[in-house]
N, C-alpha and C positions, 0 to 999 in steps of 0.2 A: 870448811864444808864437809870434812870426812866423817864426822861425826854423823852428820845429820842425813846423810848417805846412806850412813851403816844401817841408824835407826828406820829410815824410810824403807828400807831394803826387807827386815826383819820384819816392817809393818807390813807390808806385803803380801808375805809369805803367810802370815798369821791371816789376811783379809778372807786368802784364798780356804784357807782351813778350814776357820766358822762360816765363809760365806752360804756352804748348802744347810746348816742350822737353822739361819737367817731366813732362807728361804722358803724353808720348811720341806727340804728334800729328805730330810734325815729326822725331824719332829713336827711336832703340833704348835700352830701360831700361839703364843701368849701363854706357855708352858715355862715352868723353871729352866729347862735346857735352853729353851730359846730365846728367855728375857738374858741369860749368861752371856751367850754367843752374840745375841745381839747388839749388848753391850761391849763386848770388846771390839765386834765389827765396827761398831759406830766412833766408838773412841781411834781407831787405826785407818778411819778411811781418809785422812791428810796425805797418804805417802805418795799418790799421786801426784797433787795439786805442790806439794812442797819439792818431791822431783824434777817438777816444770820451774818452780820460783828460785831453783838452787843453780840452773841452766842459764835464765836469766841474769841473776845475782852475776854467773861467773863472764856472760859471753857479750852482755850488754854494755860493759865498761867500752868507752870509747877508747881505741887505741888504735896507731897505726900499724894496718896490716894490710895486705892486696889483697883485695877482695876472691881474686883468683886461690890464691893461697888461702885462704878461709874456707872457701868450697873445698877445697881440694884435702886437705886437715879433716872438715867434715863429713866427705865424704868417707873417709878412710875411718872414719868412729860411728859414723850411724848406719849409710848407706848401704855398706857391705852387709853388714850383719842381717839390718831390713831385706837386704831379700836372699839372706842363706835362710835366715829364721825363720821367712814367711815361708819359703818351701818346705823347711825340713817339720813345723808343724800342718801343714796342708797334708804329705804324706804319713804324720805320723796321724791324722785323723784318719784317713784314708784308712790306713791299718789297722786302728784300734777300732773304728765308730763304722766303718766302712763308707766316709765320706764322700760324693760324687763327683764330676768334673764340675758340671755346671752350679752347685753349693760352692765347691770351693774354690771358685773363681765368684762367684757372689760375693765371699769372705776376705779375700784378695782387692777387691775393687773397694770392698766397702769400708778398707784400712782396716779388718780386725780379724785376721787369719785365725786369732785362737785369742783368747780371752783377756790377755795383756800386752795381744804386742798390740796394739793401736797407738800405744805408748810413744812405739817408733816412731810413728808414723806423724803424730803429732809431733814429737820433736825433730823429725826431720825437715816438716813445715817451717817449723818457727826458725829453721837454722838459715833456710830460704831467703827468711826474708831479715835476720839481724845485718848483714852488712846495712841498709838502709836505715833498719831501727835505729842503728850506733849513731848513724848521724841526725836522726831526729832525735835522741837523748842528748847528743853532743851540743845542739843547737835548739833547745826548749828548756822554758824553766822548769824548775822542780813544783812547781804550783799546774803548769800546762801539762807535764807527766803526769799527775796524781789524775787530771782531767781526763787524760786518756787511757791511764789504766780502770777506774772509775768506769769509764764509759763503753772499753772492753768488755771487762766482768760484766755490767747491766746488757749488753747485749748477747753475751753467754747466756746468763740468769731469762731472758726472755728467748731466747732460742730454745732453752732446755722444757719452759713450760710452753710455749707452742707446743712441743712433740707429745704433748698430753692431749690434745685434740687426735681424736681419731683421724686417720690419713695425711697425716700432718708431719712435718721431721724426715727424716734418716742423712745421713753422710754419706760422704766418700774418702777416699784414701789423698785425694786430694785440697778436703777441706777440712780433715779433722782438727787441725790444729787451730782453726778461726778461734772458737767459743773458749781456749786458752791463752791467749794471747793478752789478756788480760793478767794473769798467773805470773805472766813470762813479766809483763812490764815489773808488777808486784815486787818480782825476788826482785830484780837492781833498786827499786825506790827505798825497799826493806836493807837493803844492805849498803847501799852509798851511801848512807850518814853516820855509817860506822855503829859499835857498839852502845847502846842508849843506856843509862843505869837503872830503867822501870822496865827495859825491854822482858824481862823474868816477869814484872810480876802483868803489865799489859798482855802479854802473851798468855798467863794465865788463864787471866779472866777471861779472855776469849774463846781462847779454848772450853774451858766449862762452858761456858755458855751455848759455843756452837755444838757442841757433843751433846751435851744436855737437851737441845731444841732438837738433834737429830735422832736421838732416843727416841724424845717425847713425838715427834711429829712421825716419824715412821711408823710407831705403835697405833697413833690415831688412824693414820691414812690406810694402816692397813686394817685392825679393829673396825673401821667402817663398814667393808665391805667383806670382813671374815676371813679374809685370805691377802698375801703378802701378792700386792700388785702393784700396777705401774704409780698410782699416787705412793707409794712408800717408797720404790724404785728411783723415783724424784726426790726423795727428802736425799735419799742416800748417796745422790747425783753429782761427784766433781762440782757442779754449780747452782747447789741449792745455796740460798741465802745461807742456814747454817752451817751449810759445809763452808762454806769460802771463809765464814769466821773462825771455825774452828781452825781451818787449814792455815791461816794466817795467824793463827796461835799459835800453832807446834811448827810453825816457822821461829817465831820470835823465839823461845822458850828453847830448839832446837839450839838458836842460834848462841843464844846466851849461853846454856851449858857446854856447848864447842867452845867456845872464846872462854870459861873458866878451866876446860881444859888443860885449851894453847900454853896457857899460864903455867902449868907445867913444863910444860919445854917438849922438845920432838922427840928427847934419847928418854925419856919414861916413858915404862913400860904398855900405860894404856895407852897412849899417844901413838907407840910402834903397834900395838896391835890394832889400832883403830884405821892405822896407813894401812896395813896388810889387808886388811877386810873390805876397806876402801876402795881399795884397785881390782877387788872381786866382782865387785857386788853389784855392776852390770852387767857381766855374765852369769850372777845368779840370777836376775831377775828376766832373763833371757831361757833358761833352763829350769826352774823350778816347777813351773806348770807342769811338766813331763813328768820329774820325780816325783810331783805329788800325787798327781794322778797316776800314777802306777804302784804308786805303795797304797794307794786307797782302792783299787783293781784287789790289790794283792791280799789285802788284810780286810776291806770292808771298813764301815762306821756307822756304831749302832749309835738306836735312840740314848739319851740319858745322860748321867754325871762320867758311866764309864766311854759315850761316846766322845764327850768331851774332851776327856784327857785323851783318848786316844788321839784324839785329833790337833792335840796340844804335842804328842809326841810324834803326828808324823812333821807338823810345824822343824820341831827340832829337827828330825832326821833327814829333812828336806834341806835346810839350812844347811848342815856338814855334808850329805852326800853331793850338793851343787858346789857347793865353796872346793869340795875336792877335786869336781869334774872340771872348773873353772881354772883351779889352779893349775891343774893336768894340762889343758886344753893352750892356757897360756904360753908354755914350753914348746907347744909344738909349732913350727914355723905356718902350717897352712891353716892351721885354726886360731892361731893368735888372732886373725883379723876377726874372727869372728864375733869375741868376745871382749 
């Protein structure tokens, strides 16, 4: 799974980049800039949903463990972080945006202190409840799993277009993780039959296919109505129909080129560097908002080809200046748990 780690990690970083293109913070809807940007957003928005399927993949194996001990493991990998994280971005809004008490206790309650960590928050959910899961995968078939990861995803997928009705929708920090839970079944049913020999090219097609409908239907929904809104915000959605295919594509596809890797062995050289960046790259994805946002403070992003690149090079610079802050941060005994 280090692989697909790495990649989800960089997809990320890259979402965050093009996202205000997409937007049309930075240009004009249906402009060269923005059919560019939109398409790499659209192609990178899996690293979520594939995030959550690689948690699964790893925590859903049944095996004995004391449930105590589980919590107590998990604790020390999600919990901690969850609420150094949520603080230290609440005050670094505070500081930069001039953030208020009563907004960012809004932010707080509603699991999304700052623009990716809800992230936490959902997997801290789903960590809640796998001691049970484990024993309802232990003791169901793989036809009654498919049924209920199936039946997750469809009530993600109809929770997400509910919240298109006005007054209709929002979360809290204690249900985000429902409308994923689906994602979660997904990575163990994707990964417990082991390496499949069409998994490359199935993963393919899906992928094209869902990136291609997320294009195409983002562009419509927002074309409709002349401005990037909440029907394009949906197509773009963790649980739009073709996100969830797409996302279940660059799982497959992920997983295949990991596993052609392995075949090289641990002591080659991309194999070590792919462990190294591995063991980063939740403390990148913890830290990067910051960096980006502050070199985008610093330098600006204009319209056009040259906004582009620029925004391609704070991608990069964001990427090495976290990976450094992270490795940094690792050494140190009271921030280790952070990260």
């Amino acid at each position: 799974m280090g692989f697909a780690r790495v990649a989800a990690m960089a997809a990320v970083v890259l979402v965050h980049a093009y996202s205000p293109f997409v937007s049309t913070t930075y240009t004009d809807l249906g402009g060269p800039t923005w059919w560019a940007a939109h398409v790499v957003d659209a192609a990178l928005r899996w690293c979520v949903p594939v995030f959550v399927m690689m948690s699964g993949a790893l925590l859903l194996r049944p095996r004995d463990e004391d449930v105590r001990g589980f919590y107590r493991k998990r604790w020390a990998r999600i919990g901690v972080p969850l609420l150094v994280w949520t603080g230290a971005y609440l005050l670094w809004q505070f500081w930069r945006d001039g953030l208020g008490f009563p907004d960012s206790l809004a932010q707080a309650a509603s699991g999304s202190p700052s623009i990716h960590l809800y992230f936490l928050y959902v997997i801290a959910g789903l960590y809640v409840f796998t001691p049970f899961l484990r024993t309802v995968v232990a003791h169901t078939s793989r036809t009654g799993l498919w049924w209920f990861a199936g039946a997750a995803l469809s009530i993600g997928v109809v929770d997400q277009v509910s919240a298109l009705v006005d007054g209709v929708g929002g979360v809290t920090a204690a249900t985000r993780f429902l409308p994923f839970l689906g994602y979660y079944l997904l990575g163990w049913l994707l990964t417990d039959r082991g390496p499949g020999p069409r998994d490359a090219l199935h993963g393919s097609v899906a992928f094209v296919l869902g990136t291609t409908g997320t294009v195409l239907g983002a562009w419509a929904a927002a074309a409709s109505v002349g401005e990037w809104g909440i029907g394009a915000e949906y197509v773009y959605d963790f649980l739009s129909p073709t996100m969830i295919l797409a996302s279940v594509g660059a799982f497959l596809l992920l997983r295949a080129w990991g596993t052609r890797l392995a075949e090289l062995g641990t002591e080659h050289r991309v194999n070590r560097a792919i462990a190294v960046l591995s063991a980063l790259s939740f403390g990148v994805y913890l830290v990067h908002v910051m960096v980006l946002y502050t070199l985008r403070d610093l330098g600006g992003t204009p319209d056009g080809l040259v906004g582009l690149t620029i925004a391609a090079g704070y991608a990069v610079a964001t990427t090495l200046i976290s990976l450094v802050l992270v490795a940094v941060a690792q050494r140190i005994p009271l921030l280790r748990a952070t990260v």
